[in-house]
N, C-alpha and C positions, 0 to 999 in steps of 0.2 A: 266180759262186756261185749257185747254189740254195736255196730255205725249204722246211725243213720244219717240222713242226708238233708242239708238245705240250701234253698235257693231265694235269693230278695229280686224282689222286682218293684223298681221305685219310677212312680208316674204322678201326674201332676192333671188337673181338668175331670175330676171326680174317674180316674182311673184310664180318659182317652191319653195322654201323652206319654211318650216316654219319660225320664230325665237320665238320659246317657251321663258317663263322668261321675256319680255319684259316686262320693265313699260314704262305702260301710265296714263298719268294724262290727266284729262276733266277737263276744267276750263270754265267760265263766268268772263271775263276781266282776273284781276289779283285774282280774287275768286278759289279755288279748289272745283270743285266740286264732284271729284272721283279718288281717285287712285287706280291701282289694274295691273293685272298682267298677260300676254297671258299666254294663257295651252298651252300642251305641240304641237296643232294644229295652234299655231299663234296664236289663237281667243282670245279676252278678252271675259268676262260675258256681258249681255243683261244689261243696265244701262238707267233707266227713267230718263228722262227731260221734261221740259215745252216747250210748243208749244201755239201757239193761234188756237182755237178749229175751228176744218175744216168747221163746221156752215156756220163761215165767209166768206168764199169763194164762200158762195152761196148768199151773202144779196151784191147787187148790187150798194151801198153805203156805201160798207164797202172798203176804200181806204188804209191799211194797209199794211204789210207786215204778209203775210199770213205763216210765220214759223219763226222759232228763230232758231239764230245761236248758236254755241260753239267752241271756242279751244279745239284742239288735242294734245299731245304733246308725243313722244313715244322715249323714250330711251333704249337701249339694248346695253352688252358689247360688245366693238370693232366693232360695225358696228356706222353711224353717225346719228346723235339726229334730229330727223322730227318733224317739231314742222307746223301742218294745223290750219291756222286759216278762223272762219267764215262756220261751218260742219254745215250743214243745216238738220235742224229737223222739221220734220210736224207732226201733231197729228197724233196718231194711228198706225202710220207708222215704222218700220225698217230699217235706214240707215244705211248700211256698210259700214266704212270706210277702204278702202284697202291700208296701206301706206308699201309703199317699198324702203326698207332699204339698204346701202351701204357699204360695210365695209371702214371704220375711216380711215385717212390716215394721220393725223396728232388730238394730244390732242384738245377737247373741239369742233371741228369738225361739225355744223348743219347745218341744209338747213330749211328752210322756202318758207312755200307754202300759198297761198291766193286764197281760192273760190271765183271764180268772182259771182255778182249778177245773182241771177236769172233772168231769162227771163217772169217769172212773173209778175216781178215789175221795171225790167232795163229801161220800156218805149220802148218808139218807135214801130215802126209799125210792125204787126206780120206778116210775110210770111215765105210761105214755099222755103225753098232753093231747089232747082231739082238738083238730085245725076250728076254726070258728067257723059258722056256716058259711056258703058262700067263698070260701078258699079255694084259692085254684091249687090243684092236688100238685104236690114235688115230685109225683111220681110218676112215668109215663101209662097212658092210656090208649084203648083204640075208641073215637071217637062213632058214636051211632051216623054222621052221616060227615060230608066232607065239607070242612069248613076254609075260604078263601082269606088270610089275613089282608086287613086295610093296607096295613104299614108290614114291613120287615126292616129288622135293623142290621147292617152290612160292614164286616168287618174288615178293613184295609191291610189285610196283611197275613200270614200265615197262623192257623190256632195258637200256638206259641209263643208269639211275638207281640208285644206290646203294640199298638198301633191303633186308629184314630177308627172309632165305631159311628157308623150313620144311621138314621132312619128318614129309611123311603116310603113314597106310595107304591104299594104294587098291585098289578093285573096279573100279568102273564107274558112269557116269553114270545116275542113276535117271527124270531128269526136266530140262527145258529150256524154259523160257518168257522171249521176247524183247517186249523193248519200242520198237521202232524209232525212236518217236522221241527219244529218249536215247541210243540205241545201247548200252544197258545189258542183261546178258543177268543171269541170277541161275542160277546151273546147283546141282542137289539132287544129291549125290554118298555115294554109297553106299559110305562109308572101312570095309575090313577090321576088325570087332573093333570098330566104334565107332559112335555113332549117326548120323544122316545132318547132313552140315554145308551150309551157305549157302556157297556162293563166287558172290560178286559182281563181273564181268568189264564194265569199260568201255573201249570202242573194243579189243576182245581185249586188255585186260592185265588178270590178277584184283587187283583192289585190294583187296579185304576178303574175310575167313572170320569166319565167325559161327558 
């Protein structure tokens, strides 16, 4: 067999909040296979499981199910108890689970979710579906001339970290002064429609607007 790997991260405000403190428990049937506790980022710890080893997926008579599932089950107080079953784990791999939580609205209060089969092993014929017209492409592009976004939305905290997403008006940067030894930048930013704001950027991630 194979490990792969998972991580929950449990937020509340259509994905802006954390919820620190959270237990979750990892199960195989009614087996516990982990319990433990998001930091104060939503995240739990990185936690090994078995997988069947990615080999298989290359030996053309290998008719399997090329990853193994698990139950999720994530409670925190006053908001309602998410319980995902069937979280798919492949060898070698990193699956994040993002479950998003709701504040309780009556005792005992949960919702249940179920990963449908992969398209791996669901059968049937593979085709590619064509986006509808007018879709904006998922895939990067280089644009015929350069275009200035109205808004950008601004992420409070490190790529990895849970934390509180805004959208601003933007122009353009007015002014840039660095402090090297902190590695603190303070950047003067000239927002559409609004007076100039502080964003305060350490080690490149903005951590504060003033």
């Amino acid at each position: 067999m194979g490990t792969g790997y998972l991580e929950i991260a449990a937020t509340t405000a259509l994905g802006g909040l954390p919820i620190p403190g959270a237990r979750v428990t990892v199960l195989s049937g009614d087996e516990i296979l982990y319990e433990m506790f998001t930091d104060k980022s939503g995240v739990t710890e990185k936690v090994a499981l078995e997988a069947p080893e990615k080999e298989l997926t290359l030996d053309e008579n290998f008719d399997g199910i090329p990853y193994s599932v698990t139950n999720v089950k994530v409670e925190a107080e006053n908001y309602v108890t998410v319980t995902v079953y069937d979280v798919e784990i492949f060898d070698t791999e990193t699956s994040i689970l993002p479950v998003y939580m709701t504040p309780v609205t009556y005792a005992g209060e949960n919702v249940e979710y179920y990963t449908p089969l992969h398209k791996l092993v669901a059968g049937g014929e593979r085709t590619r579906e064509l986006p509808p017209p007018n879709a904006i492409p998922d895939t990067p592009r280089v644009l015929s001339e350069v275009v200035i976004p109205e808004y950008i939305t601004v992420h409070l905290g490190r790529p990895n970290v849970a934390a509180r997403n805004i959208r601003v008006p933007f122009s353009y940067y007015k002014e840039v002064t660095k402090n090297t030894s902190d590695r603190k930048t303070q950047c003067l930013c000239g927002f559409a429609g609004a007076k100039k704001s502080k964003i305060s950027v350490i080690n490149g991630y903005i951590v504060n607007i003033d």
